[in-house]
C-alpha positions in Angstrom: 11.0 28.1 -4.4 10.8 25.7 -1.2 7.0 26.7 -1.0 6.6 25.1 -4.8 8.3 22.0 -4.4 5.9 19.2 -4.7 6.2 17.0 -1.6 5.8 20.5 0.4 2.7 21.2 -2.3 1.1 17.6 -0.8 1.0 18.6 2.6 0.6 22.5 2.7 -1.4 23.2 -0.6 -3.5 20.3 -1.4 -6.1 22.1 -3.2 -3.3 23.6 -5.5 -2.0 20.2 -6.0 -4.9 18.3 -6.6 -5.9 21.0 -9.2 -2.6 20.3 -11.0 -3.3 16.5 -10.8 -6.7 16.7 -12.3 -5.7 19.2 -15.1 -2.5 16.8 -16.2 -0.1 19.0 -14.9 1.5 16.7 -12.7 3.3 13.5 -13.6 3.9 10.1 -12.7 7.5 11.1 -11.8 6.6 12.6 -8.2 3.9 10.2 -6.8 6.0 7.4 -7.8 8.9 8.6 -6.2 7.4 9.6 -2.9 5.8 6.1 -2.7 8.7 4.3 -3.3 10.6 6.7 -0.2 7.8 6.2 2.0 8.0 2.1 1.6 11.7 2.2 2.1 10.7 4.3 5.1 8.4 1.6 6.1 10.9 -0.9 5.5 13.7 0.4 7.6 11.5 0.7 10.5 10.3 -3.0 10.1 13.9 -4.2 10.1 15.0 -1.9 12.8 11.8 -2.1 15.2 11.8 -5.1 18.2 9.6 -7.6 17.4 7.6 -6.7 20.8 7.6 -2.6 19.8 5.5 -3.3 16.7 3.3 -5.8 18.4 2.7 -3.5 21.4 2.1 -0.8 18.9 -0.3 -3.0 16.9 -2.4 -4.4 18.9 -1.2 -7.9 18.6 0.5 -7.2 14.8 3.4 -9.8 14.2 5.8 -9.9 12.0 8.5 -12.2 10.0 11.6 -12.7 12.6 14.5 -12.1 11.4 14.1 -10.1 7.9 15.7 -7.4 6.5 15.2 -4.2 5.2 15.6 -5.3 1.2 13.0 -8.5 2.1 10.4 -5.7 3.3 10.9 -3.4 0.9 10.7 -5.8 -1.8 7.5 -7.2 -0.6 5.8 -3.8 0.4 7.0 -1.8 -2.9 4.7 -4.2 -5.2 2.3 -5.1 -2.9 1.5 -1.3 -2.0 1.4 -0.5 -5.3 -1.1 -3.3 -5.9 -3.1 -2.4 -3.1 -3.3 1.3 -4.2 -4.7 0.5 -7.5 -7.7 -1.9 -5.9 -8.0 1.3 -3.5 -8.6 4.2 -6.0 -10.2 1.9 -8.4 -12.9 0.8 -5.5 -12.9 4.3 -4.3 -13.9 5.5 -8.2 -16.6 3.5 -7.9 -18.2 4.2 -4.7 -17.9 8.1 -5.5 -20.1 7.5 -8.7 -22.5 5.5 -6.6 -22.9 7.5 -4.4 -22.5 11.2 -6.3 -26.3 11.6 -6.6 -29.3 10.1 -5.0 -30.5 9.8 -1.3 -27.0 9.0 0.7 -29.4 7.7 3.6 -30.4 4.7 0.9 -27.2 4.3 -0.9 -24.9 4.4 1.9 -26.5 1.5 3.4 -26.3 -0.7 0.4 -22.5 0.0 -0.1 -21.7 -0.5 3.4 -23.9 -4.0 3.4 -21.5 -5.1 0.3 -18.7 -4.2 2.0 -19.5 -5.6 6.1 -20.7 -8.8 3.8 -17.4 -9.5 2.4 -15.8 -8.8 5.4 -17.7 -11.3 7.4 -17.4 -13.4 4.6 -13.8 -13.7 4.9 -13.8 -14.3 8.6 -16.2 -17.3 8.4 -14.0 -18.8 6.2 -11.7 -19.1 8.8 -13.4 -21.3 10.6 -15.4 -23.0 7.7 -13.3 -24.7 4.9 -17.1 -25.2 2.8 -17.5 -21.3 2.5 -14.2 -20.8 0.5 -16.3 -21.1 -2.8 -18.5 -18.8 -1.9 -15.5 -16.4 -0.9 -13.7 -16.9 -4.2 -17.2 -15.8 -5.8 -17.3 -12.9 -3.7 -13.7 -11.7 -4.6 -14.0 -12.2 -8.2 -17.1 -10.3 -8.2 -15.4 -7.6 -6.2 -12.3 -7.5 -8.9 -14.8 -7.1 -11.9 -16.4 -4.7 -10.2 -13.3 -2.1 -9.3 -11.9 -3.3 -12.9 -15.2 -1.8 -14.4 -15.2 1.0 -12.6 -11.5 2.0 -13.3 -11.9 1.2 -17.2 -15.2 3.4 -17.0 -13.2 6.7 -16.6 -9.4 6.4 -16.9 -8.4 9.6 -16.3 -10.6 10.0 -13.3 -8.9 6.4 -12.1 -5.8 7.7 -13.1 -5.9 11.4 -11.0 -7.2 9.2 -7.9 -4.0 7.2 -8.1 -1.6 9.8 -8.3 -3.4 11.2 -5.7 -3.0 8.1 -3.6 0.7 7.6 -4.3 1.2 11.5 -3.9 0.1 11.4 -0.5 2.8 9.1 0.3 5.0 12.6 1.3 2.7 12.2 4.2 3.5 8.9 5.3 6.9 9.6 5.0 6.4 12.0 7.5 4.9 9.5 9.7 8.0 7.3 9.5 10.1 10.0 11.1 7.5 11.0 13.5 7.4 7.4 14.3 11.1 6.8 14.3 11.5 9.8 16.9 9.2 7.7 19.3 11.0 4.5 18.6 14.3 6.6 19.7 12.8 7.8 22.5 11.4 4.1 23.5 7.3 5.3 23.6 5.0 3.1 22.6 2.0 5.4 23.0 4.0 8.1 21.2 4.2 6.2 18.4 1.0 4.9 17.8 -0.6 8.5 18.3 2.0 9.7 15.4 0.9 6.9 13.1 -2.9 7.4 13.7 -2.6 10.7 13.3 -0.6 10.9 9.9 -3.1 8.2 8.7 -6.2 10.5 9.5 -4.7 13.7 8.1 -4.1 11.0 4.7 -7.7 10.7 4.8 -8.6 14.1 5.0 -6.0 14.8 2.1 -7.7 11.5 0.2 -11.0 13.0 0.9 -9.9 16.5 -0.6 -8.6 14.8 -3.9 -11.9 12.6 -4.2 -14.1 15.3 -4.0 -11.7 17.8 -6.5 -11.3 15.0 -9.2 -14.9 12.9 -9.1 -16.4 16.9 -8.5 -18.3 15.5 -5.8 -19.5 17.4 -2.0 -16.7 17.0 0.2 -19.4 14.4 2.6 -20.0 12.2 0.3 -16.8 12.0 -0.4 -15.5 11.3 2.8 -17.8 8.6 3.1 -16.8 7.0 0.0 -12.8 7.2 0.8 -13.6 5.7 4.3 -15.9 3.1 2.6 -13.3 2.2 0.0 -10.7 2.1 2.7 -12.4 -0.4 4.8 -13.3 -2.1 1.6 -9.9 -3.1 0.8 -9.0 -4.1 4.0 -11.7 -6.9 4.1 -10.7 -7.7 0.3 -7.2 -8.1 1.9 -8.5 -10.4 4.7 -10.7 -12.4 2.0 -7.7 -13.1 0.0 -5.9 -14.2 3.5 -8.8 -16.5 4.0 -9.1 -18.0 0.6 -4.7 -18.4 1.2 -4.5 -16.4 -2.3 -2.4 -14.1 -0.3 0.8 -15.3 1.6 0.5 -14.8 5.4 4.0 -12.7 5.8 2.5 -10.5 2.6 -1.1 -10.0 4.4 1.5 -8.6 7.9 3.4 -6.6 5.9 0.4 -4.9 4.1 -1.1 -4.4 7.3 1.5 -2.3 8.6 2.6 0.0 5.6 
């Protein structure tokens, strides 16, 4: 039945699917799959897309002139995947920290952590002398997710599939957004990407608080924590040049 097939699951029965995810139902074969459509999605856009479009669309994003579809999509499919994993395993831990206790007093303390290494990483840009203090910070951050992902593999493991699953929905947001490059709207197609990137949120948030059994607000604070957590471990690795400038652009826009 159309109803039961899994990339129509994702998007119209969440709850169903996340169920079948946490109970080891559900495969790597699916997720995996729908990632690896939604990158060559991403991809194709890149290499299709005017350089001014994107930028327009991005506030300011630029891009590597004159690349191809295979150079994105071999630069995206690894780097997403890497990304993923520092996403889920960062987002494992801030559901356990912040599962119990007072959210007014934890909240604050993981979102100091997090604003810190942000800032961190854009002093460095204008400080050479702070770049050991930024490599501190990251390794500390990389033991930390690596704890919290060995401390409960199949909880890591449900949030990833999770993650990659919801990749049906960016898929969709690469033909919404392909529509409104068609029909030459820049406005169109920004609104088509925020939205597909909130309703992941609110799918992310669903599968956080089904797998880590969690209250639905705390675990919407911890997916948007975790979210803007990787983006400033991103933009530390940027500053500390660990992470190749066209890689850092890329990542930024799939």
């Amino acid at each position: 039945m159309f109803k039961d097939f899994f990339p129509v699951k994702v998007i119209f029965k969440p709850a169903e699917t996340f169920a079948g995810i946490v109970s080891g139902e559900t495969g790597w074969g699916w997720p995996l799959g729908l990632y690896a459509v939604s990158i060559a999605g991403s991809a194709f856009l890149l290499s299709v897309l005017p350089p001014q479009f994107i930028t327009e669309s991005f506030e300011g994003l630029t891009l590597p002139q004159g690349r191809g579809f295979w150079f994105y999509f071999f630069i995206a499919l690894p780097g997403g995947l890497v990304f993923s994993l520092f996403i889920c395993a960062l987002l494992s831990a801030l559901t356990a920290f912040l599962k119990t206790g007072r959210l007014s007093l934890r909240l604050p303390l993981a979102a100091l952590g997090i604003g810190a290494c942000g800032l961190l990483a854009a002093a460095m840009r204008g400080s050479a002398g702070l770049r050991p203090a930024g490599a501190a910070a990251a390794l500390a951050a990389l033991v930390l997710v690596c704890r919290a992902a060995l401390r409960d593999k199949k909880r890591y493991s449900a949030l990833l599939k999770s993650l990659l699953a919801l990749s049906a929905i960016s898929a969709l947001a690469e033909l919404a957004g392909g529509a409104a490059a068609l029909a030459g709207s820049v406005k169109a197609y920004t609104a088509s990407e925020y939205f597909f990137s909130l309703l992941s949120l609110l799918w992310l948030v669903k599968a956080a608080a089904a797998i880590c059994d969690t209250a639905r607000p705390r675990a919407a604070v911890a997916a948007v924590l975790a979210m803007l957590g990787s983006a400033a471990f991103l933009f530390l690795l940027s500053s500390l040049r660990l992470l190749p400038p066209e890689l850092f652009q890329v990542l930024m826009f799939v």
